[in-house]
C-alpha positions as CSV (number, residue, x, y, z in Angstrom):
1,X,-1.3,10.5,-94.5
2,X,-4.8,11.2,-96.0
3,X,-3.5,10.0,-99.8
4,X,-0.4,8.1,-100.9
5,X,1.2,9.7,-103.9
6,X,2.7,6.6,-106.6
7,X,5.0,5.9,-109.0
8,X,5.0,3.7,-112.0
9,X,7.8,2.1,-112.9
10,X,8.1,-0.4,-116.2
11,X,7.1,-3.7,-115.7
12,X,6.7,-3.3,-111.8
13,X,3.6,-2.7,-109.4
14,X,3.4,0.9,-108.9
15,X,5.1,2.0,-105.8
16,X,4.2,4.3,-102.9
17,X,6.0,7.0,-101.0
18,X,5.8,6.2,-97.1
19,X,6.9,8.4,-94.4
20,X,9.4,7.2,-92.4
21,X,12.1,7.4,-89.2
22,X,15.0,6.7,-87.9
23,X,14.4,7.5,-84.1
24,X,17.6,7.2,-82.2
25,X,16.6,8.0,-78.7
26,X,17.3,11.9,-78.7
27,X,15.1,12.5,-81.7
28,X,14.7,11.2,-85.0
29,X,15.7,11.7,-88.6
30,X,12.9,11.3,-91.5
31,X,12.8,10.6,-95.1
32,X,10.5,9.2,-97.2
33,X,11.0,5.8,-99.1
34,X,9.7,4.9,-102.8
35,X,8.7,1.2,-102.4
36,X,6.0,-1.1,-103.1
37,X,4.4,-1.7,-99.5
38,X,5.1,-0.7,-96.3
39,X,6.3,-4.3,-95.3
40,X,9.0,-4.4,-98.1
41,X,10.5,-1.7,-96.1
42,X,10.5,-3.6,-93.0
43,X,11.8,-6.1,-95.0
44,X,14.9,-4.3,-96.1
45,X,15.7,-2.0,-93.6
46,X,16.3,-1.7,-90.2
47,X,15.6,0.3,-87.5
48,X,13.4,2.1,-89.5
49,X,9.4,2.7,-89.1
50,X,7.2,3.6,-91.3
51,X,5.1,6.6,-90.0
52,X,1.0,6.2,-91.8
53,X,0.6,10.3,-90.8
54,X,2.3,13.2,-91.1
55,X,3.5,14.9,-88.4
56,X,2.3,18.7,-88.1
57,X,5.5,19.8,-87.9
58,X,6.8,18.4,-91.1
59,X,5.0,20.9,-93.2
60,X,6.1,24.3,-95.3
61,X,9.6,24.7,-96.1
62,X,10.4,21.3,-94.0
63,X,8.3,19.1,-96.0
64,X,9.4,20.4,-99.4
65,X,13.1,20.5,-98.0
66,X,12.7,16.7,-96.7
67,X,10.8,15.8,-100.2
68,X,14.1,17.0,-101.9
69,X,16.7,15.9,-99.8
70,X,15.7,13.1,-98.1
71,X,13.5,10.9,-100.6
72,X,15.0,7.5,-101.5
73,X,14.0,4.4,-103.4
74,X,14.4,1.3,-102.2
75,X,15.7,0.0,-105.0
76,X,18.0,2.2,-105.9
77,X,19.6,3.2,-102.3
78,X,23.6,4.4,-103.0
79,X,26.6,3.4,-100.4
80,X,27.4,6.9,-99.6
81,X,23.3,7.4,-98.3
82,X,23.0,8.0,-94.6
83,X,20.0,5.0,-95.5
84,X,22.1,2.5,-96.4
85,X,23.5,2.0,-93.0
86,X,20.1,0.6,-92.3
87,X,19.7,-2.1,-95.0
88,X,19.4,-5.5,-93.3
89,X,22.5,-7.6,-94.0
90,X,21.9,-9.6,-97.2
């Protein structure tokens, strides 16, 4: 990805939005992650890797459809999120 957007949060380091996926042998699923580094989501989840550029295909509609409906933070990851199956016991 040519630039990292960020996010500011009170009293934390800002945080980045990486690309990432879930490949599970017959294709993947992707979503990006709000999170400090890429090795704090490594860290957390598994399964999971963290993609530095954007695939051509995810562009258009795809992109803005993934931005909406697929952008978690990893802090704030809810039970019910496909995601959350991938957190690392702990």
């Amino acid at each position: 990805m040519a630039e990292r957007a960020e996010m500011k949060v009170d009293g934390q380091a800002p945080r980045q939005r990486f690309l990432v996926v879930y490949d599970y042998g017959q294709g993947g699923v992707w979503a990006f992650i709000w999170a400090q580094s890429a090795d704090d989501i490594r860290q957390r989840f598994r399964d999971l890797e963290v993609v530095n550029t954007l695939p051509s295909w995810l562009a258009g509609d795809e992109l803005a459809r993934t931005e909406q409906t697929m952008t978690f933070d990893i802090d704030d990851v809810k039970p019910d999120d496909w995601i959350a199956r991938m957190l690392r016991p702990g």
